[in-house]
Structure formats: C-alpha cells, structure tokens
py3Dmol code that shows the C-alpha trace and the ligand (Angstrom):
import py3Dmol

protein = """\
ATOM      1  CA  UNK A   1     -18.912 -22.812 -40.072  1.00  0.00           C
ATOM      2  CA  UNK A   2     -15.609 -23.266 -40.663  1.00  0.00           C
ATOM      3  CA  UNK A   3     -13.235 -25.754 -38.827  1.00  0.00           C
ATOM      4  CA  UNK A   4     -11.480 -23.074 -37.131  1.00  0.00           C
ATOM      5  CA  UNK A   5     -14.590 -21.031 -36.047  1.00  0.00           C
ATOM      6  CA  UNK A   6     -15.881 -24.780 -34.780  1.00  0.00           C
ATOM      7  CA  UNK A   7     -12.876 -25.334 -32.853  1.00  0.00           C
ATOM      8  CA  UNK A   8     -13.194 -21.644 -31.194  1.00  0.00           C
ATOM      9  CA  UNK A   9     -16.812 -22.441 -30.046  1.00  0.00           C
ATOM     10  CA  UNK A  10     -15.749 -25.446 -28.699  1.00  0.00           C
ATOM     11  CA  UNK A  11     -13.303 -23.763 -26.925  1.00  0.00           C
ATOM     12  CA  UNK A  12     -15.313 -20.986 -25.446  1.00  0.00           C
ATOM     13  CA  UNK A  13     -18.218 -23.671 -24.337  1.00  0.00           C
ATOM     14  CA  UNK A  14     -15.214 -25.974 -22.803  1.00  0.00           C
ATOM     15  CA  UNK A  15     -14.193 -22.802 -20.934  1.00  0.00           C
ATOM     16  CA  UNK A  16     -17.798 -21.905 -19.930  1.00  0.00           C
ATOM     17  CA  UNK A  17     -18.390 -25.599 -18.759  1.00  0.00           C
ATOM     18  CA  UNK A  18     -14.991 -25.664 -16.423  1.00  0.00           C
ATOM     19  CA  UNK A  19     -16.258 -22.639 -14.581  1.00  0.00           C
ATOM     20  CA  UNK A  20     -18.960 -24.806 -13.231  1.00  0.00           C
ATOM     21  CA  UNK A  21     -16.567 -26.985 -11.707  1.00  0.00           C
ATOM     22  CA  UNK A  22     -17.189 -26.038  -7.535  1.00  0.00           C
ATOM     23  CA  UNK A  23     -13.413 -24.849  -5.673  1.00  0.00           C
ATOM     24  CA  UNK A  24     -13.083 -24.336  -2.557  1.00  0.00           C
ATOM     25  CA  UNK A  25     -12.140 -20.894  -1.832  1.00  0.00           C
ATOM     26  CA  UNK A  26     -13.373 -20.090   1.811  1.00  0.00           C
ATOM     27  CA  UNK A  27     -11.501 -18.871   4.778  1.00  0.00           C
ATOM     28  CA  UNK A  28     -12.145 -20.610   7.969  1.00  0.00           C
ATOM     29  CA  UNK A  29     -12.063 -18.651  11.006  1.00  0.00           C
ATOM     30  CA  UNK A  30      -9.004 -17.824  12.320  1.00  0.00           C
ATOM     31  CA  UNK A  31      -7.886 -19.574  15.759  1.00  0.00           C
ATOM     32  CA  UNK A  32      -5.418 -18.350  16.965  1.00  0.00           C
ATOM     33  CA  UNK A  33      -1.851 -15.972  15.383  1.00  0.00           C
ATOM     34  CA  UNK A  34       1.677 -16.105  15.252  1.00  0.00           C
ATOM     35  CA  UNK A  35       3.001 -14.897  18.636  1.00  0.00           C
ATOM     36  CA  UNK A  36       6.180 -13.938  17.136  1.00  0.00           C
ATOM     37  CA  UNK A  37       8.228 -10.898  17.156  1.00  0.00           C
ATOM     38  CA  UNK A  38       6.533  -8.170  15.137  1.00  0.00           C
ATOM     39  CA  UNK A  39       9.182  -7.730  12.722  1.00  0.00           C
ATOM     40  CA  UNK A  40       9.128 -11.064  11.546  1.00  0.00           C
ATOM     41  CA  UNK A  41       5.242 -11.220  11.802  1.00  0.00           C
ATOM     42  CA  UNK A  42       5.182  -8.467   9.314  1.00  0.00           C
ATOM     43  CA  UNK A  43       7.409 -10.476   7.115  1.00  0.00           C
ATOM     44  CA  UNK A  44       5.097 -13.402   7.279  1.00  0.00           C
ATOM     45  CA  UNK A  45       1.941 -11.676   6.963  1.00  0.00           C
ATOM     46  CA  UNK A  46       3.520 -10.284   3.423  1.00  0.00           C
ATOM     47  CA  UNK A  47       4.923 -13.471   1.580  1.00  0.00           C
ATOM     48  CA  UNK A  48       3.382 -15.944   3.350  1.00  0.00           C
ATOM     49  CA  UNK A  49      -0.487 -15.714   5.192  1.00  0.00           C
ATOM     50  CA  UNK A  50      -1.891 -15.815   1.260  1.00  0.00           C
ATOM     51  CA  UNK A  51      -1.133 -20.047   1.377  1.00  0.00           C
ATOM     52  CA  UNK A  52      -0.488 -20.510   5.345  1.00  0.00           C
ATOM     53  CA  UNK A  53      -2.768 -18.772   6.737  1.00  0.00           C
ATOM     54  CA  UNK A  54      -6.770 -18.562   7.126  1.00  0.00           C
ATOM     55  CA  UNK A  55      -6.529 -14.803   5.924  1.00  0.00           C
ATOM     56  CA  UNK A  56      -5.986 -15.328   2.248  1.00  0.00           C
ATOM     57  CA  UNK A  57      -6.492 -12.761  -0.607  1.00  0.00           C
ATOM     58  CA  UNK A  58      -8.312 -14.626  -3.268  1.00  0.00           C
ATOM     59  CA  UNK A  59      -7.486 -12.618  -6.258  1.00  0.00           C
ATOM     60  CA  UNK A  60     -10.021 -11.990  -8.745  1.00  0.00           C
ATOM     61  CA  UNK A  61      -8.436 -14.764 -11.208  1.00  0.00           C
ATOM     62  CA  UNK A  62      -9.406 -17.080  -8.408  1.00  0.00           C
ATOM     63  CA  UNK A  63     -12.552 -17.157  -9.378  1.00  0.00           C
ATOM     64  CA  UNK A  64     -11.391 -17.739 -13.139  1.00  0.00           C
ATOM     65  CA  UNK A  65     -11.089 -22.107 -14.133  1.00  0.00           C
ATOM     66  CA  UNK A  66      -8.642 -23.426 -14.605  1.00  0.00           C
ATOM     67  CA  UNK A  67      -5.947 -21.276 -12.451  1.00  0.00           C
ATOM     68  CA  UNK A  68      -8.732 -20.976  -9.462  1.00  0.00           C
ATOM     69  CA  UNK A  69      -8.283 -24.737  -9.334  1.00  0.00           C
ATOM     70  CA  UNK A  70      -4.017 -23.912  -9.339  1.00  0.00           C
ATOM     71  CA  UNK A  71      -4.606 -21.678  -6.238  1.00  0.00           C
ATOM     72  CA  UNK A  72      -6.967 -23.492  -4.541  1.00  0.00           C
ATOM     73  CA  UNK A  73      -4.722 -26.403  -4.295  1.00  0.00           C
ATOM     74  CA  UNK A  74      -1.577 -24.529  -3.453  1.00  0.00           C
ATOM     75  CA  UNK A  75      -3.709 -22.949  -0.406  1.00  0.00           C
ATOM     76  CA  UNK A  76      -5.264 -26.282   0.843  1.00  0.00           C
ATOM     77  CA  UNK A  77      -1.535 -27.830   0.916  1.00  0.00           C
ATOM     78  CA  UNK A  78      -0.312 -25.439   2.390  1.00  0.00           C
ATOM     79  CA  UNK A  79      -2.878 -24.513   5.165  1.00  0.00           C
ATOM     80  CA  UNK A  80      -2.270 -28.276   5.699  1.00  0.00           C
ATOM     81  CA  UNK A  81       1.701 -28.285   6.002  1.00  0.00           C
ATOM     82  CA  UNK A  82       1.537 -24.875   8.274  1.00  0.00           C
ATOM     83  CA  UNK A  83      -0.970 -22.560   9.060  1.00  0.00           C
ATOM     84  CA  UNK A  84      -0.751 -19.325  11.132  1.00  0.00           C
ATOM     85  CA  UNK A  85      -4.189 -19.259  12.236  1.00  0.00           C
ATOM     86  CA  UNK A  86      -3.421 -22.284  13.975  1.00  0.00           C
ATOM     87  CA  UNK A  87      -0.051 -21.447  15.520  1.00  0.00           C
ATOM     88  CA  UNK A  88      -0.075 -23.295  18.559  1.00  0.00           C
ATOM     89  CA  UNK A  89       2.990 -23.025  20.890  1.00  0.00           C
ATOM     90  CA  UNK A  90       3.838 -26.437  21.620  1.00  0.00           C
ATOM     91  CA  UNK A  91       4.835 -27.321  17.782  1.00  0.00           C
ATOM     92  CA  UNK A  92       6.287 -23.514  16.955  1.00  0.00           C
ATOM     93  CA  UNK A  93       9.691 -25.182  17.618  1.00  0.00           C
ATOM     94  CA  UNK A  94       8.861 -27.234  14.760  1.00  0.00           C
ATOM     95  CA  UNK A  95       7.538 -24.490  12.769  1.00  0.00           C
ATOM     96  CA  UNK A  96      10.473 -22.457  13.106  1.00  0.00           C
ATOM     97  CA  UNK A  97      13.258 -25.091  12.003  1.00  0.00           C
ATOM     98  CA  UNK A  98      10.727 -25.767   8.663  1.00  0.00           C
ATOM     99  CA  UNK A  99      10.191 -22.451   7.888  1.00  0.00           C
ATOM    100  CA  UNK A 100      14.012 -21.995   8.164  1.00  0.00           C
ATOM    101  CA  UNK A 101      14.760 -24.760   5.979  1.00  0.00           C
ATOM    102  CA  UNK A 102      12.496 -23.392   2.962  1.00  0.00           C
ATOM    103  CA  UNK A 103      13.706 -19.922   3.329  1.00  0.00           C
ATOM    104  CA  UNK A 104      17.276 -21.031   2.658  1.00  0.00           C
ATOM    105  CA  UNK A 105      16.338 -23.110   0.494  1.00  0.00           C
ATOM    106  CA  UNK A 106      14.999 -20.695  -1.867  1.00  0.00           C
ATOM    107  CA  UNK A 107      11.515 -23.293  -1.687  1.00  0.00           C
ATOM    108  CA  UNK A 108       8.878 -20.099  -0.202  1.00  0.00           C
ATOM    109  CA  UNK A 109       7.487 -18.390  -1.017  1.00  0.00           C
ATOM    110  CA  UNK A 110       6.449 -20.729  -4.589  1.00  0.00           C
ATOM    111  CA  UNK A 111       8.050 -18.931  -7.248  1.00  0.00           C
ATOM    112  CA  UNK A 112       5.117 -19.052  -9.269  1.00  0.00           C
ATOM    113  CA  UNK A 113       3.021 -16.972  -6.792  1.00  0.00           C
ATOM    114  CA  UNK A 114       6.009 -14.248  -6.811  1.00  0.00           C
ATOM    115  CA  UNK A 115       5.437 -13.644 -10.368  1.00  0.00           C
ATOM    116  CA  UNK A 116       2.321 -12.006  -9.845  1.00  0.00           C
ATOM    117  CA  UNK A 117       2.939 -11.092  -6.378  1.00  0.00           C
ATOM    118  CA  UNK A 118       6.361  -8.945  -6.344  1.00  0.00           C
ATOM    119  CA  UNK A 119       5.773  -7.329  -2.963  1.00  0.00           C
ATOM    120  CA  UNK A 120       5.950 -10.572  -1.245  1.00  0.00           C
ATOM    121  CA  UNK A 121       9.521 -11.302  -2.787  1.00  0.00           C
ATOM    122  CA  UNK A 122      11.741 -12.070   0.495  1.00  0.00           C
ATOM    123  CA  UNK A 123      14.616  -9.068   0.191  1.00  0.00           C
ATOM    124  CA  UNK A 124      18.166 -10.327   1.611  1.00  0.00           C
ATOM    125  CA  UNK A 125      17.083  -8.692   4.433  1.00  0.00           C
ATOM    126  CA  UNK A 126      13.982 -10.305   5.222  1.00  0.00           C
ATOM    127  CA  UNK A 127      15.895 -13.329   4.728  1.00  0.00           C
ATOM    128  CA  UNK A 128      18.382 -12.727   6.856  1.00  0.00           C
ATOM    129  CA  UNK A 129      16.130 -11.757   9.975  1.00  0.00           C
ATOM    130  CA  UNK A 130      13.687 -14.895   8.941  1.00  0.00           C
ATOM    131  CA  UNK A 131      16.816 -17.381   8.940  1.00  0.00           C
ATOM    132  CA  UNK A 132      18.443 -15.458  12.336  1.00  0.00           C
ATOM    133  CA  UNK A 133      14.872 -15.875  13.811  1.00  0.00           C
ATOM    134  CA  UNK A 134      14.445 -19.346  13.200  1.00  0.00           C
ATOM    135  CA  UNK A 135      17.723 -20.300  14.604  1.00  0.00           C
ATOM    136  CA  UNK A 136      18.767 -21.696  10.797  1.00  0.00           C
ATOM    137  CA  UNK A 137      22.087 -23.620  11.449  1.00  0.00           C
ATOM    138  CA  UNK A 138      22.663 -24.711   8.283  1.00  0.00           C
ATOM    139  CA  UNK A 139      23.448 -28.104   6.761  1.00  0.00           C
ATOM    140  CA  UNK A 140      26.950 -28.731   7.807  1.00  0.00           C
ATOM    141  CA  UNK A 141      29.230 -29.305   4.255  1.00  0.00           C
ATOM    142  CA  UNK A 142      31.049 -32.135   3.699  1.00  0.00           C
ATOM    143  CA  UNK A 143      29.700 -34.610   6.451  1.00  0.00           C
ATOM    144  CA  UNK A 144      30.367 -37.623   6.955  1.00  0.00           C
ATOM    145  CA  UNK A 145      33.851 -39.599   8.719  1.00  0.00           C
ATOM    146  CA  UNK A 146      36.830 -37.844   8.232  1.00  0.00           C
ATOM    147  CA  UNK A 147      39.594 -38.677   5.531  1.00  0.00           C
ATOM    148  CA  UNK A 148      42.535 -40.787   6.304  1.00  0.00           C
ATOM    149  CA  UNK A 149      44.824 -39.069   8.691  1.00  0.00           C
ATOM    150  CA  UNK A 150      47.860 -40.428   6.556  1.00  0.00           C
ATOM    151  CA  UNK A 151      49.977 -42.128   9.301  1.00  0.00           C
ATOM    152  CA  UNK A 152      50.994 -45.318   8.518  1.00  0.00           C
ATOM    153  CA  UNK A 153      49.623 -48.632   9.473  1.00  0.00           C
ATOM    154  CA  UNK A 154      52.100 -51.157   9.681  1.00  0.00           C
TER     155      UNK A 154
END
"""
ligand_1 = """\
43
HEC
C 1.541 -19.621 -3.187
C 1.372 -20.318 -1.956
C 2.475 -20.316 -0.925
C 3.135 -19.246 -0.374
C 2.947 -17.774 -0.685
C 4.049 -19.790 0.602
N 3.926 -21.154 0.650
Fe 4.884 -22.419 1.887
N 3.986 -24.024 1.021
C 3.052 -23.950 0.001
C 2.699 -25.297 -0.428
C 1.715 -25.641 -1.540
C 3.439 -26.183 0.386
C 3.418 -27.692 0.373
C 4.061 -28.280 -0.820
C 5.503 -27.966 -0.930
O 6.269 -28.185 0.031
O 5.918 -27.501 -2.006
C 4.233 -25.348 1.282
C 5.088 -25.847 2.236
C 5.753 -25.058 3.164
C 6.512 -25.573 4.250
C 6.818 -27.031 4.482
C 6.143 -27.619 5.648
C 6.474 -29.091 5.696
O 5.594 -29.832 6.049
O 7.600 -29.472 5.346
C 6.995 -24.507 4.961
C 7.846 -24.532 6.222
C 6.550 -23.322 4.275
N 5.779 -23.687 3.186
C 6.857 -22.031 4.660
C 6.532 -20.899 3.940
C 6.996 -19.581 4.273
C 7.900 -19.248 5.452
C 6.468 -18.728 3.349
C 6.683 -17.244 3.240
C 8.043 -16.776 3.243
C 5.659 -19.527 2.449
N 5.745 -20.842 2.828
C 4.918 -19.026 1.391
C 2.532 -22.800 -0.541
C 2.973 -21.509 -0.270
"""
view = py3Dmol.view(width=600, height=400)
view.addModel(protein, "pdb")
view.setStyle({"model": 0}, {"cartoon": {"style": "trace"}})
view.addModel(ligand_1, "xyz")
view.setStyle({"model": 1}, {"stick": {}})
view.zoomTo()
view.show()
C-alpha cells in the first residue's frame, strides 16, 4: 500500500471508531411550556426549542461523530441555561430580561446553527416583538458621572 492509501484507511477506521463514542441525544419529557403570548411562542418554538427546549429535532448528522458530539453539547448547555419545558413562572421574569439581552445582542440563536437552519433566522420583525416582549431597555450609553459642568471653582 502506498502511504497515502495507508493514511486513508487510517482515516476511515479513526472515523468508524469515533462513531462508537456514546452522545447523549434523548429528549426528556416535557414539564411544563412557555405561557407566553402566542406570537412570541411561535417565534420561540422556530429559532429557539431545538437547544432550549426538551422538543429538539436531532438532525440526521446528529447521529454522525464528530458534529453529533458539537450538537449534543450546544443542547445540554443550553437546556441547562434555559429550557422551555421547564418554564416555571416564578423565574420567567428572569427569563425574559436574558432572553432580551441575547436577542439584542445578536448572541441567539448561535450563528453556527443558522447556517444550516435559515428558517430560524430572527427577521427585524421577530426581533422587534421578542425585544418589545421582554421589556428590553437597553444598556444606557455613556454611563457613568457626568462631565464637569464648567463653572469655576475658586
Ligand atoms: C444551536 C443551539 C441554540 C439555539 C438555537 C439557541 N440557543 Fe440560546 N444558548 C445556547 C447555548 C449553548 C447557550 C449557553 C452558552 C452561551 O451562552 O453561549 C445559550 C444561552 C442562552 C441564554 C443565556 C442564559 C444565561 O444563563 O445567561 C439565553 C437567554 C438564550 N440562550 C436564549 C436563546 C433564545 C431566545 C434563542 C432563540 C431566539 C436561542 N437562545 C437559541 C444554544 C442555543
């Protein structure tokens, strides 16, 4: 064999041996839902319930190592930060001022998972009504004391 045709069985067996590696890809049961208004449900459900909620779509290259590994871990961290099967009332407050800082922060959904998953792109409208929703005030610019008035001091 040549080097090249070693280095390409190698490479299939290293590929073959990965896929052995056990993920966990389940979804547990769902305990409760956002209680939200259905327009903005709807937006979550799209762009978001695939990472932060217990109804994810495992694609088929879920089931392919190394990127099952990828998604697996994006879906565990995020179940853990905020999960929609698990909305409970007494934190949504919470919820909502997160989920209104990634949104205008451009953070969610991970750009990564929009490149093979265009319909859950957030359009300026979704945006908008996520932001408006969440009560988003912004981070106030500047900050801080104010600049010397000018008057004199002696
Ligand atoms: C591809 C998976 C994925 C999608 C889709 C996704 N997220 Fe996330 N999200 C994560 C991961 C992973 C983290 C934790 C790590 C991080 O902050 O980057 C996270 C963190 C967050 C946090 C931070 C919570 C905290 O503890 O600070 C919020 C809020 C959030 N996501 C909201 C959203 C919203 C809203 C959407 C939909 C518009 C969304 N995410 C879509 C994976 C995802």
């Amino acid at each position: 064999m040549t080097l090249k045709r070693k280095l390409l069985v190698l490479l299939i067996v290293a590929f073959g041996g990965i896929q052995f590696v056990p993920v966990e890809r389940g979804n547990p049961a769902v305990e409760s839902d956002f209680d939200g208004p259905p327009a903005i449900a709807a937006i979550l459900r799209r762009s978001c319930y695939d990472c932060h909620s217990n109804e994810t779509a495992w694609p088929w290259y879920s089931w392919v190592a190394p990127m099952s590994w990828m998604l697996a871990e994006h879906v565990e961290d995020g179940r853990k930060r905020l999960n929609f099967s698990e909305w409970d009332e007494d934190e949504a407050w919470d919820s909502m001022e997160e989920i209104g800082e990634e949104v205008a922060a451009g953070n969610m959904p991970l750009k990564n998972y929009l490149l093979l998953h265009r319909d859950a792109r957030l359009s300026d409208a979704d945006r908008e009504a996520l932001l408006a929703w969440s009560g988003y005030q912004g981070v106030a610019e500047g900050g801080g004391e104010p600049e010397d008035d000018g008057h004199d001091h002696d």
